[in-house]
C-alpha positions in Angstrom: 17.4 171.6 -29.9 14.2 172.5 -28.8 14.2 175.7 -31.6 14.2 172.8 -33.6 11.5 170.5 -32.6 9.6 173.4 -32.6 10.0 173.9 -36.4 9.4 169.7 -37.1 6.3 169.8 -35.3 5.0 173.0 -37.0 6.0 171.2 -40.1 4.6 167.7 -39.6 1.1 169.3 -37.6 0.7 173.0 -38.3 -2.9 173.4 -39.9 -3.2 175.9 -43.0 -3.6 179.7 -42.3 -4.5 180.0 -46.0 -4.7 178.8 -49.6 -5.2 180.5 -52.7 -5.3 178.2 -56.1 -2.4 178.6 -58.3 -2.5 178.5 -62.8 -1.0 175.2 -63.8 1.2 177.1 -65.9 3.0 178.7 -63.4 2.5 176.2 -60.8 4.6 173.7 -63.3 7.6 176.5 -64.0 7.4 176.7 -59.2 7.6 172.7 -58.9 10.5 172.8 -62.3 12.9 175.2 -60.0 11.9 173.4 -56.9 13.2 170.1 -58.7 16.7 172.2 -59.5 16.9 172.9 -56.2 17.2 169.2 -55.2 20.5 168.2 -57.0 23.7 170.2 -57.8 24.3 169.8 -61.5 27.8 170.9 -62.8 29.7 170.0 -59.2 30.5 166.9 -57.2 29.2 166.5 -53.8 30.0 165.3 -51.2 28.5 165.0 -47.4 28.9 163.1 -44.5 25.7 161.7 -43.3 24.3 160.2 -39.8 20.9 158.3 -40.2 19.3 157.8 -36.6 16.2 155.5 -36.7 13.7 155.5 -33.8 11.7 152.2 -33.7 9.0 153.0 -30.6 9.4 150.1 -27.6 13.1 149.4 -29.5 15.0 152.4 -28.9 17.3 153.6 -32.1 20.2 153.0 -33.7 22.7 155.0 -35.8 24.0 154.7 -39.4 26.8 156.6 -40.7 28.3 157.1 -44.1 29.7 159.5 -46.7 27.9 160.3 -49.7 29.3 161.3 -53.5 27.4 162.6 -55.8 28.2 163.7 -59.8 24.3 164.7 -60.7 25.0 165.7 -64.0 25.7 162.1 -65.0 23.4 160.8 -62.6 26.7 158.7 -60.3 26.3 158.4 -56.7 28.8 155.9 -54.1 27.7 156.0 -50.6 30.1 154.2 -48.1 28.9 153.3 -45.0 31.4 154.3 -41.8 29.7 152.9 -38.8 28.6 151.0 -36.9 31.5 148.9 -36.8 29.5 145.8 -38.1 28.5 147.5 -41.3 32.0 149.4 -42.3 32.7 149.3 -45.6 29.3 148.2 -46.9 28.3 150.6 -49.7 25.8 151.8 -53.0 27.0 152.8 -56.3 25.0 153.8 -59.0 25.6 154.3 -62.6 24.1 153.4 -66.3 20.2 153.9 -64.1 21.5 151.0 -62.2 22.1 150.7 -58.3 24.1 147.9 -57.0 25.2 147.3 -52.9 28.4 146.1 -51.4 28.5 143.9 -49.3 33.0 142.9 -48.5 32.2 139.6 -46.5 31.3 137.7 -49.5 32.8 140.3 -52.0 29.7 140.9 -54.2 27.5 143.6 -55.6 24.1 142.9 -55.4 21.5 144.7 -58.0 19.4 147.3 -55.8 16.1 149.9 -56.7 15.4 153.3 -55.9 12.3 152.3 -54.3 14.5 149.5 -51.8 15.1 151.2 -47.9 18.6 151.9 -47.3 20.4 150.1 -44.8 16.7 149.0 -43.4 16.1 152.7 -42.2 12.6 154.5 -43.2 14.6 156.4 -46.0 14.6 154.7 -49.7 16.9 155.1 -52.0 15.8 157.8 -54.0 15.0 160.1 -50.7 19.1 160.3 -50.8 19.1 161.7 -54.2 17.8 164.6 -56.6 14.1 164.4 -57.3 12.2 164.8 -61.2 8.9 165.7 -60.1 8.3 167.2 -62.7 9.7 164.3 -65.0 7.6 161.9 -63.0 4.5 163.4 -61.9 1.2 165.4 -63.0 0.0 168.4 -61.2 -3.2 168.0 -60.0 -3.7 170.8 -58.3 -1.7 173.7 -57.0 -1.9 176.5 -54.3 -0.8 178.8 -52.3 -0.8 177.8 -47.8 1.4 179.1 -45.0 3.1 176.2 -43.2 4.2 177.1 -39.8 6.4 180.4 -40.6 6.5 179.3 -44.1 4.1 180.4 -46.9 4.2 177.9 -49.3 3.2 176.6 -52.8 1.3 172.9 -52.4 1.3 171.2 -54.8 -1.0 167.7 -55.1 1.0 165.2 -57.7 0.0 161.8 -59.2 2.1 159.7 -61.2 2.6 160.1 -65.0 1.8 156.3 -66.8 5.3 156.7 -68.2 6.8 157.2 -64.7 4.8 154.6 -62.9 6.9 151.8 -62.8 9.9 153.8 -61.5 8.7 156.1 -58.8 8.6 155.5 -55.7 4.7 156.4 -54.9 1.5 157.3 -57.0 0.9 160.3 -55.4 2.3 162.8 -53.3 1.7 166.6 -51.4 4.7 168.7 -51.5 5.2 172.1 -49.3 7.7 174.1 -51.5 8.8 177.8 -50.0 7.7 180.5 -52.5 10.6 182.7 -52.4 13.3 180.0 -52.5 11.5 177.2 -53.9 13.2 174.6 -50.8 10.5 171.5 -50.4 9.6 172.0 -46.5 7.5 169.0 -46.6 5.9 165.8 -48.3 3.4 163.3 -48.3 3.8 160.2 -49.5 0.6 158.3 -51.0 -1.0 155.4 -51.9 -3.3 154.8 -55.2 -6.1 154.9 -53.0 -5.2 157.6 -51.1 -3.8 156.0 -47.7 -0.6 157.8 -46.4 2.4 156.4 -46.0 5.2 158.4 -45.2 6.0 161.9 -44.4 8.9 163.8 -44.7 10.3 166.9 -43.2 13.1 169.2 -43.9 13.3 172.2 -41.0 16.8 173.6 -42.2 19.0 173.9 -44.8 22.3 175.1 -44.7 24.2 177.7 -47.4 27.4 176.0 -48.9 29.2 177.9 -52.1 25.8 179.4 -52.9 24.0 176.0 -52.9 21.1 175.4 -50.5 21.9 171.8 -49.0 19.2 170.0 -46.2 21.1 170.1 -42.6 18.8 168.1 -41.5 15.6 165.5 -42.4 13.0 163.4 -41.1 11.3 160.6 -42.6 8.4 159.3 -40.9 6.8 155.4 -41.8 2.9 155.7 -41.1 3.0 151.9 -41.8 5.0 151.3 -39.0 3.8 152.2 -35.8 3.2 150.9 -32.0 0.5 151.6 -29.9 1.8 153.0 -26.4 -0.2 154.3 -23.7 -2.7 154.1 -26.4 -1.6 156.4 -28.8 0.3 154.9 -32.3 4.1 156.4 -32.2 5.3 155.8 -35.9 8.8 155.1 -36.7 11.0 158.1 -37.7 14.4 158.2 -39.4 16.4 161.5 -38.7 19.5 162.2 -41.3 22.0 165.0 -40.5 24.3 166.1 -43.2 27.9 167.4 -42.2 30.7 168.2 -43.8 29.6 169.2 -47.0 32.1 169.8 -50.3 31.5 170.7 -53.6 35.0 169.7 -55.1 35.9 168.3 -58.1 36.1 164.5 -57.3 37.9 161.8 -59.5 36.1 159.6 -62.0 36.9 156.1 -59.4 34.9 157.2 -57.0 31.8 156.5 -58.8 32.8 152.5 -59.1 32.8 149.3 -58.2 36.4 149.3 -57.7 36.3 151.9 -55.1 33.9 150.5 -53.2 35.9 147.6 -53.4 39.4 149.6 -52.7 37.7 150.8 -49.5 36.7 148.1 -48.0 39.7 146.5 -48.0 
C-alpha cells in the first residue's frame, strides 16, 4: 500500500527532470497507439470494478459494479452490485446513445458521456476507450520523465468537430514511451483553469492486454479547506476480475438490464 502511494504522489506532484520537443508527425502516430491502447477491439470485456470516493470532512463511500464492454461496436452495460440501495441500477450504451436504469420505477433514462457516474468524480467516458486522436489537436508534444516514468506529453485542445461531444477543451496527457500506457491527465478549461486530474500507477497484464488495476480521479472544483490547506475530492476505481470472453449479444441491452434487476 504504501509502494503505492508512493507511485500516485510521484504521479500527481513529481516535477519534470526533462523535456525535449517532439515532430508533430510522430508525436500524432505516439498519441494514435496510445488511444489503441485504451480499448480492446476484437474481444469482450469484462471487469469487476469498486469506485471509492473520498469527500474531505464526509468520509467516503463505495460503489461496486461489473462492467461489459464490446469496443468494436462501441456497446457497454455496467450493473451496479452494491451498496445494497443501488443493486441493480445500471448503463447501457448502444447506437452513440447512453441510457441508466433505474428498477424502482422501471425506466431508462437518456444519459451523456460527459454526466458523473453514480455521482462519483468519474464521468462516463473515463469508464470507456478514449479517441484523442479523433477528438483533439496536438498542440504541442514532448519528451519528460514523470516519477520513474519517461514520458511523451502531449498538450491537446479540442477539434471544432469534436467540441460538442468531449468531455473538456483541453487536456495534458503523460503517455509511457516504450508502451504507450497514459500515466497521467489534465483536465482543462477554455481558459486554461484545471479541473481534474487523473492518475493511473498500475496496470495489470491479462491475455496480452494491458488493463488499469487501479485509478484515481481527482475534482479540483471540489475541495474543503482543512487546517488551511484545500483537500480535493478523489475517486479511486480498482478493476478485478478481469475476462476477455466471448460474451452474448443480450448483455449489451435493455433487456438485460432489466432481467437482472429483477
Amino acid at each position: 500500500m504504501r509502494k503505492f502511494f508512493l507511485i500516485l504522489v510521484a504521479i500527481f506532484l513529481t516535477a519534470p527532470i526533462f523535456s525535449q520537443e517532439i515532430p508533430l508527425d510522430e508525436a500524432k502516430e505516439i498519441l494514435k497507439k496510445a488511444d489503441e491502447k485504451t480499448g480492446y477491439f476484437g474481444k469482450d470485456f469484462m471487469g469487476e470494478y469498486m469506485l471509492v470516493q473520498e469527500k474531505p470532512g464526509q468520509g467516503r463511500s463505495i460503489t461496486s459494479a461489473i462492467m461489459y464492454r464490446r469496443d468494436s461496436k462501441s456497446m457497454c452495460t455496467i450493473r451496479i452490485t452494491g451498496p445494497d440501495s443501488d443493486k441493480g441500477k445500471g448503463y447501457v450504451q448502444f447506437d452513440k446513445n447512453i441510457w441508466f436504469y433505474d428498477p424502482t420505477n422501471r425506466q431508462f433514462t437518456f444519459t451523456t458521456p460527459r454526466d458523473k457516474f453514480q455521482n462519483t468524480n468519474v464521468n462516463n467516458s473515463d469508464l470507456r476507450p478514449q479517441r484523442y486522436v479523433e477528438q483533439y489537436d496536438i498542440e504541442r508534444a514532448y519528451y519528460e520523465k514523470l516519477g520513474n516514468y519517461e514520458c511523451v506529453v502531449f498538450e491537446l485542445s479540442v477539434t471544432k468537430k469534436a467540441s460538442k461531444e468531449a468531455d473538456y477543451p483541453k487536456l495534458k496527457l503523460w503517455v509511457t514511451k516504450d508502451d504507450f500506457l497514459t500515466r497521467k491527465r489534465e483536465d482543462y478549461s477554455l481558459s486554461g483553469q484545471l479541473l481534474r486530474v487523473t492518475a493511473i500507477p498500475s496496470y495489470q497484464k491479462v491475455d496480452g492486454l494491458s488493463v488499469p488495476a487501479k485509478m484515481v480521479i481527482q475534482d479540483r472544483l471540489r475541495a474543503k479547506k482543512i487546517n488551511g490547506k484545500n483537500q480535493y475530492e478523489s475517486t479511486q476505481i480498482t478493476v478485478s476480475n478481469v475476462s476477455f470472453k466471448k460474451l452474448g449479444d443480450v448483455v449489451y441491452s435493455k433487456q438485460y438490464l432489466e432481467n437482472m434487476s429483477l
